[in-house]
C-alpha positions as CSV (number, residue, x, y, z in Angstrom):
1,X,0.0,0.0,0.0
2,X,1.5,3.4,-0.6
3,X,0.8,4.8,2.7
4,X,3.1,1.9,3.9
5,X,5.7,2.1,1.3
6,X,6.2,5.4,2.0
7,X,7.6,4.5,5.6
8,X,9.1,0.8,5.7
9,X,9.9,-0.1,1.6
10,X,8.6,-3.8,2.2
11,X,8.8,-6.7,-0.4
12,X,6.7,-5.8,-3.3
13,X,3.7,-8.0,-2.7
14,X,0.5,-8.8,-5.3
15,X,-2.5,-8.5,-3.0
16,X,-5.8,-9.4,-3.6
17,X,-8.5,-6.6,-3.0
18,X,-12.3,-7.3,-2.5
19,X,-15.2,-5.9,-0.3
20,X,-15.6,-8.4,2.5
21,X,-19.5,-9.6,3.3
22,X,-19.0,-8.4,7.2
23,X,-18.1,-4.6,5.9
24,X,-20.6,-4.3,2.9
25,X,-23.5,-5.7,5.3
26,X,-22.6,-2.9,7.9
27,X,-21.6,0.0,5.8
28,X,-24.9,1.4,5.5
29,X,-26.4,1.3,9.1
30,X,-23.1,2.1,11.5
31,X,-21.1,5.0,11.8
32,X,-18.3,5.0,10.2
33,X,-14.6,4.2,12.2
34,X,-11.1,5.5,11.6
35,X,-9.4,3.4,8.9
36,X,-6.4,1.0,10.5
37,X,-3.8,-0.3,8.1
38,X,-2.6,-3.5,9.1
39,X,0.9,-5.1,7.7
40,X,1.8,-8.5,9.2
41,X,5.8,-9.3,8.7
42,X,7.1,-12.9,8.7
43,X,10.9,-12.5,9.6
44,X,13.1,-15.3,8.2
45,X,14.1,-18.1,10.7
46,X,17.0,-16.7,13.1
47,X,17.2,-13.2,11.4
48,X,14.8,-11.6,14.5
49,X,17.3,-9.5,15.7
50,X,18.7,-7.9,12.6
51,X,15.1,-7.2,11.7
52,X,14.6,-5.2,14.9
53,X,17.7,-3.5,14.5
54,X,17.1,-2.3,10.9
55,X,14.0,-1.0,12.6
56,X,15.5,0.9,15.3
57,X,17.6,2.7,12.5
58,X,14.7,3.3,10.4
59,X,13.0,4.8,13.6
60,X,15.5,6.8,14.8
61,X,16.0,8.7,11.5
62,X,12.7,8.9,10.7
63,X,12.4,10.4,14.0
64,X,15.4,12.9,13.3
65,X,13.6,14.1,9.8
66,X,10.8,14.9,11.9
67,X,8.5,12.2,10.7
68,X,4.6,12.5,11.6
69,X,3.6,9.2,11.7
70,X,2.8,6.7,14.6
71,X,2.6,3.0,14.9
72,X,2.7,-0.2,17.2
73,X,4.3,-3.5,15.8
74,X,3.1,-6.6,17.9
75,X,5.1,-9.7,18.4
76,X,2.9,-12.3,17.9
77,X,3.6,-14.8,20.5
78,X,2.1,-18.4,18.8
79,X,1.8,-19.8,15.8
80,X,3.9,-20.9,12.9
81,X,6.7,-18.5,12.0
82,X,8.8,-15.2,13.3
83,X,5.8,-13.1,12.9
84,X,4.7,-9.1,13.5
85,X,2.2,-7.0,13.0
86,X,2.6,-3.4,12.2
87,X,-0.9,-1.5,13.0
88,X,-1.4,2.1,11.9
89,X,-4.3,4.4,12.3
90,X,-6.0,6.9,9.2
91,X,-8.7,9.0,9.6
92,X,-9.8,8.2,6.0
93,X,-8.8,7.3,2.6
94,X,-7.7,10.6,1.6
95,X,-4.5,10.0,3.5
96,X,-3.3,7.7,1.0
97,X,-2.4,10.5,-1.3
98,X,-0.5,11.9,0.9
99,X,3.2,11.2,0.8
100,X,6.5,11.6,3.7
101,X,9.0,13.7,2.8
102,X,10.5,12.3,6.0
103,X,9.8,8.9,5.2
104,X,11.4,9.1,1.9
105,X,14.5,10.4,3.9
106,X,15.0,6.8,5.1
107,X,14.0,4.6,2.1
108,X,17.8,3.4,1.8
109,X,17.8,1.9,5.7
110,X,14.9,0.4,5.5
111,X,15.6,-1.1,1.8
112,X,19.2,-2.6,3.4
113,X,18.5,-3.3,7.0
114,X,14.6,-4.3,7.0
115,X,13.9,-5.9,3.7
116,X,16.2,-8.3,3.4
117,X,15.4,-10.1,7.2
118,X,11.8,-10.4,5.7
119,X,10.2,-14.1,4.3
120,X,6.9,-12.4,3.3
121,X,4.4,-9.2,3.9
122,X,1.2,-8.9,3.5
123,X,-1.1,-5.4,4.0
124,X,-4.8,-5.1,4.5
125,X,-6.9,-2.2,5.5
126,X,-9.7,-2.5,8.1
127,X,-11.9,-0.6,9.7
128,X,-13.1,0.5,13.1
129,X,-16.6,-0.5,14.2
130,X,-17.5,2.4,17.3
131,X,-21.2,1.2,17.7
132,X,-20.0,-2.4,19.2
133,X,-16.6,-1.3,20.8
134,X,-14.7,-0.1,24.0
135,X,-14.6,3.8,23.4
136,X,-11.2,4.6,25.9
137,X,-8.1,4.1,23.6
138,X,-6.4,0.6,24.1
139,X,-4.3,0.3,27.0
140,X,-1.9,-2.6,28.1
141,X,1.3,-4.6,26.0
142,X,-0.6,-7.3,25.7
143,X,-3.5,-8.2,23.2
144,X,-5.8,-11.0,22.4
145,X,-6.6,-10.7,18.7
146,X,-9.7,-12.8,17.7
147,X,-10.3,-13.5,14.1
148,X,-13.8,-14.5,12.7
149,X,-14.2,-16.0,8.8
150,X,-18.2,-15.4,7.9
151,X,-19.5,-18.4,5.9
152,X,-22.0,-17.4,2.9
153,X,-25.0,-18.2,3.9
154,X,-25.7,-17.3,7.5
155,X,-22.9,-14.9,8.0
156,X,-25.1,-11.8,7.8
157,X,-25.9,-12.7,11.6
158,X,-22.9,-12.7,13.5
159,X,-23.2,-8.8,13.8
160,X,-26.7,-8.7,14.9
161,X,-26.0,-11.3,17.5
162,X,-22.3,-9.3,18.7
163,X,-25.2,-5.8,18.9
164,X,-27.6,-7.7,21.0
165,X,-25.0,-9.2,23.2
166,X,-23.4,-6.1,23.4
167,X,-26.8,-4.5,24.8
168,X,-27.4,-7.4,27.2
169,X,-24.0,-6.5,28.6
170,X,-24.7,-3.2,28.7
171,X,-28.2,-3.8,30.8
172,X,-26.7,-5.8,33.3
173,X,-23.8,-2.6,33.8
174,X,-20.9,-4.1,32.3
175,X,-18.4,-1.9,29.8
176,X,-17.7,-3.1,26.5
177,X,-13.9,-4.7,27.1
178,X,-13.1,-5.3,23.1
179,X,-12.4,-3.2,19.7
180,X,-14.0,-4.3,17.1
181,X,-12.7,-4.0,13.0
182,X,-14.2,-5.4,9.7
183,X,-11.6,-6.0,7.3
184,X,-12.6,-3.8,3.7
185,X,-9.7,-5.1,2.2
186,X,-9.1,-9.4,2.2
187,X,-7.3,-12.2,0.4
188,X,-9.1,-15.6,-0.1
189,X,-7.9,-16.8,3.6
190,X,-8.8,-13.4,5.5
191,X,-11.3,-13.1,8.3
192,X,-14.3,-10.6,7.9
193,X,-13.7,-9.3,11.7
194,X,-11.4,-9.0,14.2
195,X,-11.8,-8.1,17.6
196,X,-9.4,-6.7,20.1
197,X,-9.0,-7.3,24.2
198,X,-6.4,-5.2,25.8
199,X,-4.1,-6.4,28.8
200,X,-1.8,-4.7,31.3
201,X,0.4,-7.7,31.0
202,X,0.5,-11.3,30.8
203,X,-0.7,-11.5,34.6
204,X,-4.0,-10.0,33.6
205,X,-4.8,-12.8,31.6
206,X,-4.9,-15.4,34.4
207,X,-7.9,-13.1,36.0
208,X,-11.1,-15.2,35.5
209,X,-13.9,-13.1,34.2
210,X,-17.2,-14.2,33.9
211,X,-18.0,-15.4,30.3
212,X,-19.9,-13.7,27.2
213,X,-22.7,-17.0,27.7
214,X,-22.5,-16.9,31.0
215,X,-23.5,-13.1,31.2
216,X,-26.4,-13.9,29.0
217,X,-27.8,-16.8,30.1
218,X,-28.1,-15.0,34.0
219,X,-29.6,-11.6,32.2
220,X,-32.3,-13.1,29.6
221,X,-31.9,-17.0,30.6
222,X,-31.0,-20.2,28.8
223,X,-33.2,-20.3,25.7
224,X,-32.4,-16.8,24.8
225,X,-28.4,-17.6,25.3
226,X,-29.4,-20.7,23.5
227,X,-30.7,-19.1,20.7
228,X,-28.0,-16.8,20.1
229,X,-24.7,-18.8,20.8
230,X,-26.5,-21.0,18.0
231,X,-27.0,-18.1,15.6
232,X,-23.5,-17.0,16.4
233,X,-22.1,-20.8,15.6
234,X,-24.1,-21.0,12.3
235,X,-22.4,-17.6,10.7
236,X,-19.1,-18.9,11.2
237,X,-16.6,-20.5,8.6
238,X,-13.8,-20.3,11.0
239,X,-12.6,-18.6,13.7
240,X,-9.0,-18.4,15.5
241,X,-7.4,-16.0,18.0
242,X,-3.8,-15.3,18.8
243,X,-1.8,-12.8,21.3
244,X,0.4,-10.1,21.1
245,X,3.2,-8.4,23.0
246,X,3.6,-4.9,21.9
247,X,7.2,-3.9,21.3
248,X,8.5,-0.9,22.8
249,X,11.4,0.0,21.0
250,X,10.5,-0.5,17.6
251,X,7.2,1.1,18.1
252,X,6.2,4.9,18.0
253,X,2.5,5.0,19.7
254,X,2.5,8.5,20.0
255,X,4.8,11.7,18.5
């Protein structure tokens, strides 16, 4: 994506742009969220540490030409592969005609130091979804990333059923805890959502919480839950979740 390019001069990659069925069912009735590009890195086996280094390089120049831009790159912490993901927020599309003069300052350290640690890159766009998410900014280094693949037929319900959960939860007092994004740009093996839970650290994850189901089923009793955990189920085509340590130093949250 140019926005990208203009910032970390990745692998030149031939993606594979469509509407997903979660976005174009929800563009009409929900506000509309900031845009979020999202680049996920696979660093070739044992070349970590250059990679982070040519980053650090890239960073601090970027920094020195008085770069704009912010970002957070997420070690993903299971699953096959070296991987990160570098997440950026844009207010809207109109930002990708906008180019770095600052970025552009650094093209040569990020085309010797970065590129050639890198196996494969792939970039996506997604979007915020406000009416369905936690409205403080995300807090904690650690994330649990939850990915959900609609299947064609019954697909169209996971959202109504996410709302209406949302609003039980709401009813019985309790704050919306994720951040919710449909992805408007997808390859064939890309989920339509993705949702977001924030942690201070890892220790935060070994606090029990009571459960989604269980929440429901003590508001608006079994057959309700019932109904909806089945309704959920049927929209699905696949779902996975992974988490993620943010990475300080190669990171720039904030100017």
């Amino acid at each position: 994506m140019k926005r990208i390019s203009n910032y970390l001069v990745i692998l030149t990659m031939g993606l594979i742009l469509n509407w997903t069925l979660g976005s174009t069912l929800t563009a009409q009735t929900e506000p509309l969220g900031h845009l979020m590009s999202v680049t996920e890195f696979t660093v070739k086996p044992g070349h970590e540490m250059q990679f982070r280094e040519g980053i650090k390089a890239w960073k601090a120049c970027y920094i020195e030409n008085k770069g704009e831009w912010t970002w957070r790159l997420w070690s993903r912490q299971q699953g096959e592969g070296n991987v990160y993901v570098l997440a950026s927020d844009m207010a809207n599309w109109a930002e990708m005609d906008k180019t770095d003069e600052s970025g552009k300052n650094c093209q040569m350290l990020a085309m010797n130091l970065i590129n050639p640690h890198i196996e494969k890159a792939t970039n996506h766009m997604t979007r915020f979804q406000p009416g369905i998410s936690n409205s403080n900014p995300l807090e904690g280094e650690i994330i649990r990333v939850s990915f959900y693949k609609l299947n064609s037929i019954n697909g169209y319900k996971m959202m109504e059923v996410v709302k209406e959960v949302e609003e039980i939860r709401k009813k019985a007092g309790l704050d919306i805890r994720g951040y919710w994004y449909s992805w408007v740009t997808a390859d064939p093996e890309s989920p339509n959502y993705h949702v977001v839970t924030g942690f201070k650290d890892f220790a935060a994850m070994d606090v029990v919480q009571e459960g989604v189901w269980q929440t429901v089923e003590k508001e608006v009793g079994k057959a309700k839950r019932d109904e909806l955990q089945a309704a959920f189920r049927s929209s699905l085509e696949s779902s996975w979740n992974y988490v993620f340590k943010l990475d300080k130093d190669i990171s720039r949250p904030s100017k």
